[in-house]
C-alpha positions in Angstrom: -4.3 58.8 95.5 -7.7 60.1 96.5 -10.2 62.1 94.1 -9.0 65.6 95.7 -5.3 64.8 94.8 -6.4 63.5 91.6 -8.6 67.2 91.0 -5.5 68.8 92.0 -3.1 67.5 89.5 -6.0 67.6 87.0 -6.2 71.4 87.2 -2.5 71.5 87.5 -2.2 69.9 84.6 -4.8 71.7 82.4 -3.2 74.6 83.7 0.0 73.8 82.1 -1.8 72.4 79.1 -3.6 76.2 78.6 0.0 77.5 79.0 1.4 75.7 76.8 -1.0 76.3 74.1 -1.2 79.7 74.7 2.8 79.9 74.2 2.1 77.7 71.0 -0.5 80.1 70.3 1.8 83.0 69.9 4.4 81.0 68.1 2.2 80.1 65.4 1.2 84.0 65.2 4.7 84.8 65.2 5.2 82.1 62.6 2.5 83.3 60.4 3.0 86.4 60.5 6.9 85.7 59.4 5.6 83.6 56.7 3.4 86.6 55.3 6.0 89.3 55.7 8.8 86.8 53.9 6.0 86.0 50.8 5.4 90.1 50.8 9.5 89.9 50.1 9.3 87.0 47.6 5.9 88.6 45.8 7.9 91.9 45.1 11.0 90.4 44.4 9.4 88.5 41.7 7.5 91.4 40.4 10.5 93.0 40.2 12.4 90.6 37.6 9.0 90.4 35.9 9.2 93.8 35.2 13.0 93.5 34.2 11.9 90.6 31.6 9.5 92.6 30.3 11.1 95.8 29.8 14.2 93.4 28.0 11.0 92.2 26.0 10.1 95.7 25.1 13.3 96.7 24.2 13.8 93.3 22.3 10.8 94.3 20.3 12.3 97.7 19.7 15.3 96.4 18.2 13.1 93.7 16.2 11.2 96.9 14.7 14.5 98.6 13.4 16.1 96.1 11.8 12.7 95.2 9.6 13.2 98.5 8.5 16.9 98.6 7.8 15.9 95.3 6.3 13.3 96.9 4.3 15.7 99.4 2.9 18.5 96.6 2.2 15.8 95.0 -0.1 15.4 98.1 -1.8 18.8 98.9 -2.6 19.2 95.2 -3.6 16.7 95.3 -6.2 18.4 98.5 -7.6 21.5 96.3 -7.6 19.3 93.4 -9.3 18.7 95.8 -12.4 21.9 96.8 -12.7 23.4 93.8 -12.7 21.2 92.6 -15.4 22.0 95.5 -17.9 25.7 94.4 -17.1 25.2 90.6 -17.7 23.2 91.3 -20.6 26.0 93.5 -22.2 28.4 90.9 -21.7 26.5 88.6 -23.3 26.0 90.9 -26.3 29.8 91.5 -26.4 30.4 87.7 -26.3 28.1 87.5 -29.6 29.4 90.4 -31.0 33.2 91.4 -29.5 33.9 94.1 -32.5 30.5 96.0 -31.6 31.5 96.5 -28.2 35.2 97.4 -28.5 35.4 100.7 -26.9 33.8 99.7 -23.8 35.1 95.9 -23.4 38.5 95.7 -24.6 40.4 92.2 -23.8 44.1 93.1 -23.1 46.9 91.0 -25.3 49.7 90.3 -22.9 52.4 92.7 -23.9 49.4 95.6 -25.0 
């Protein structure tokens, strides 16, 4: 092989090398742009269940709020209950020291009465 066939296939062959890199070129355009346009997808997608969690969160809080206030109004009527419970456990106890005092309103039954 002489240095004119040896030029030859040396421009051939760079020839086909630019080709090629050209075509790989392209591909990795057509990759990348692929690649952004699929993470555009995944970004939103992911925005999207964020914003599901934190409307759930929201309305978790909501729910939070209302029960401290039924709550709040639960302990109220309990300590309403509290007091009257005491004025009954403290009228049994006066019935149990003195039965006869308290007949009309605590009156133990006889079997047969």
């Amino acid at each position: 092989m002489d240095a004119a066939e040896k030029k030859e296939l040396e421009a051939m062959f760079r020839l086909h090398i630019g080709e090629l890199a050209e075509k790989f070129g392209h591909k990795v355009d057509a990759a990348t742009e692929n690649f952004k346009a699929h993470l555009g997808i995944l970004n939103e997608d992911f925005r999207h269940k964020l914003d599901i969690v934190v409307e759930g969160h929201q309305m978790l809080g909501d729910k939070i709020d209302r029960l401290d206030g039924r709550m709040e109004g639960l302990e109220d009527r309990m300590g309403g209950m509290e007091v009257k419970l005491d004025a009954v456990v403290s009228d049994i106890a006066a019935h149990r020291k003195d039965g006869a005092a308290h007949g009309a309103v605590w009156r133990v039954k006889e079997d047969g009465e």
